[in-house]
N, C-alpha and C positions, 0 to 999 in steps of 0.2 A: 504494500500500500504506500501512495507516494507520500512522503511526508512524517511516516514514521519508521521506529527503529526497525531493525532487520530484525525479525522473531524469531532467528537462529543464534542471537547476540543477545539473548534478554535472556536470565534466569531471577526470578522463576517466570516462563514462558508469557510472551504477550498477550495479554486479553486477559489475564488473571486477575487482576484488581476490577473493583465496579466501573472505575472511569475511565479504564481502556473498553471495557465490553461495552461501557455507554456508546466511545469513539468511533469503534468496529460496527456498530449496529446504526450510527449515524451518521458516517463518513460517506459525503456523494463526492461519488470520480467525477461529476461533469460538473462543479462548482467550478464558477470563475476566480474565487477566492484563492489567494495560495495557499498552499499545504500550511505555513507556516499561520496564516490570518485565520484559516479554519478549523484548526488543531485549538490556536484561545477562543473561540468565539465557542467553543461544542465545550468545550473546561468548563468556564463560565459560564454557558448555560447549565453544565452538570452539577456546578456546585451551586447554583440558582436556585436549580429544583430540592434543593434540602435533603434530609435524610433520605437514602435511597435502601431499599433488600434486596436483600444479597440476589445476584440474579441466577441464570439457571446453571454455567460453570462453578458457582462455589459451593452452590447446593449439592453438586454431584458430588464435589471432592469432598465436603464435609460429610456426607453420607454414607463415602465408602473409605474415610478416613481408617478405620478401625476393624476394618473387614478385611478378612483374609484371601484377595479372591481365589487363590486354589482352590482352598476348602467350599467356596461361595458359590464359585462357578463351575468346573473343572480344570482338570490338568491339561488340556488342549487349547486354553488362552482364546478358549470363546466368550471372550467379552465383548459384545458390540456395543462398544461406547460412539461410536462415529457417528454423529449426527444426521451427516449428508449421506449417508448410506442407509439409517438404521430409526432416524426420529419420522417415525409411521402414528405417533399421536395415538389415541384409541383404534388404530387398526395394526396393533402390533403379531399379530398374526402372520401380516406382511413378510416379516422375517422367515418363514417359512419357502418362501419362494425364492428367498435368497440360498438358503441353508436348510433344505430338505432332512438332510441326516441330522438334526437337532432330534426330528422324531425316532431314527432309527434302533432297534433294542440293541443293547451291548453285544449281546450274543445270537444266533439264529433260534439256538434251543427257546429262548424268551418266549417266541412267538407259537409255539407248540404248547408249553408250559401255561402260559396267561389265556390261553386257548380251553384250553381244558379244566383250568382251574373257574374257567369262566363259569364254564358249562356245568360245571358242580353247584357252582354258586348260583346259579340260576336259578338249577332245580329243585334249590331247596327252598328258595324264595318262594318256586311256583307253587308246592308242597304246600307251605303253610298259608300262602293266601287262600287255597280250595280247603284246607282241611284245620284250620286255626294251631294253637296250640299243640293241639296233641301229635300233629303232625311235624310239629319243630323241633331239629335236633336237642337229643337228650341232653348233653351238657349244656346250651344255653335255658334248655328248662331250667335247669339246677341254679344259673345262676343267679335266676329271676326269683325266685322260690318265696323268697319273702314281699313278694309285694303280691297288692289286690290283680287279679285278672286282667284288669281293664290297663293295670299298667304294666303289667306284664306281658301282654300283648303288646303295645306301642314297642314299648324296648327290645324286644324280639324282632318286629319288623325293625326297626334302626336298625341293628346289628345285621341282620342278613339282607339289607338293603347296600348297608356298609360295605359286607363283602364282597358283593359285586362290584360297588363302585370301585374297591382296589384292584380288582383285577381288571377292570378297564383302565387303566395308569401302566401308561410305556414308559411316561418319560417324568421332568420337570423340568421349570427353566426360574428364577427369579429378575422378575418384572420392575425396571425402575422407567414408572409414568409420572406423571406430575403429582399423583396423588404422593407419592412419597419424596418428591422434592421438597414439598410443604408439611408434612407429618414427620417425616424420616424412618417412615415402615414401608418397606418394600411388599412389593407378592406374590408368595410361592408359590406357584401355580402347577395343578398334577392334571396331567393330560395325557389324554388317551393316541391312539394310533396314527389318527388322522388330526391331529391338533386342538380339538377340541377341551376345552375345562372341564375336567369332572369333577373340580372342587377347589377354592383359592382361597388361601390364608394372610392376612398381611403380621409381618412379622418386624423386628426393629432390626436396621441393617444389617448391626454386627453381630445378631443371631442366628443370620440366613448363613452362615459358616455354616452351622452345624447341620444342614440341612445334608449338604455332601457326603457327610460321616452316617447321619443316617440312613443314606439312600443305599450306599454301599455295602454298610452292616447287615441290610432288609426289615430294620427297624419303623422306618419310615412313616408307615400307619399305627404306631403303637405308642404316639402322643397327642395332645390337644393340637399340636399345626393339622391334625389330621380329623381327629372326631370334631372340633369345632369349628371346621371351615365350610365355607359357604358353597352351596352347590353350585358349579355351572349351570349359565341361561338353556344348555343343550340337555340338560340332567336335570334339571327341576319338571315338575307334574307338569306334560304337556309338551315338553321338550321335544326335539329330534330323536333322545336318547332313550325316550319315556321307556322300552320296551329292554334298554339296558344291555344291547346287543354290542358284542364287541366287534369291531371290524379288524377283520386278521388276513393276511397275504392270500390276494387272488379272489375274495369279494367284490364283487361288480358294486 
């Protein structure tokens, strides 16, 4: 840019502080003004304008100040922090068409496995919807035991509603949208085959480390980021997903 420093000679990098991003963001090339007349004239209006917040580069850095991203991300430095490649706003989905294998399973076995795990878990859904209780596997009977029927039932269906939803989860990816620019809770998001949310938790950034550790251990549905997240718009009553069907290799 004419008129300012070389952003290979600036540490820490250009556009770091509020009143270079204000510059960057209001610097017109076809001003008759010189670089030099319109460098004070954009100062002075910045310092004009009073207190300013922090804008969206120091949100990021401060957000992932404390975050580990191995652990956060993976070990293959898929990070898309790039803006002009990767800022899709509410259609982050988009990413997908960049980087198809974000979805793919680590393994081939995955897809046999999550397959048939599905299918168990179905059946047993379908079970106790025709046949109540008595048709619900014996150890979650047991674990219900102490409560009235009526609740007993609800929590039964949860749990084998649950199980399905995990075995529709290929993958996850943690989501930094504006909503956690301003909060500083990102959202772990568990998704199925085809990309879809089966269910998203927002979490505070430098907890989303541990996300990593647990997806790798198979822990991953065995805490609240998992029972207390919100279902996917495709998994809620009425959904795409209403019928809970996992889409596995070679499905039209």
């Amino acid at each position: 840019m004419t008129g300012l420093p070389d952003v290979d000679s600036v540490n820490p990098p250009w556009g770091s502080y509020l009143a270079e991003e204000f510059l960057l963001q209001e610097w017109d090339f076809e001003s008759t003004e010189s670089p030099d007349q319109q460098r004070k004239r954009l100062v002075k209006a910045f310092i004009g304008a009073g207190p300013r917040r922090p804008g969206s580069n120091e949100k990021h850095d401060n957000l992932i100040k404390y975050v580990d991203m191995y652990n956060a991300v993976d070990g293959q430095h898929r990070l898309l922090n790039d803006a002009d490649l990767y800022n899709f706003g509410t259609e982050w989905q988009q990413v997908f068409d960049f980087m198809p294998e974000l979805l793919e399973p680590q393994e081939e076995s995955d897809w046999t496995l999550k397959a048939q795990r599905h299918t168990e878990a179905v059946e047993k859904l379908k079970d106790f919807a025709i046949g109540g209780i008595d048709r619900a596997p014996a150890g979650l009977r047991q674990n219900f035991t102490r409560l009235q029927a009526s609740e007993m039932e609800h929590y039964i269906a949860w749990a084998l509603q649950s199980a399905v939803h995990e075995t529709c989860v290929m993958t996850w990816i943690v989501l930094e949208d504006e909503e956690a620019l301003e909060t500083g809770m990102v959202a772990i998001l568990f998704l199925d085959a085809v990309g879809r949310v089966v269910r998203k938790q927002r979490v505070d950034a430098d907890e989303a480390e541990s996300m990593g550790g647990f997806w790798m251990d198979g822990s991953w549905n065995e805490f609240g980021w998992w029972d207390d997240a919100e279902l996917g718009e495709d998994y809620k009553d009425g959904g795409t997903c209403e019928r809970l069907l996992l889409k596995t290799r070679g499905d039209s």
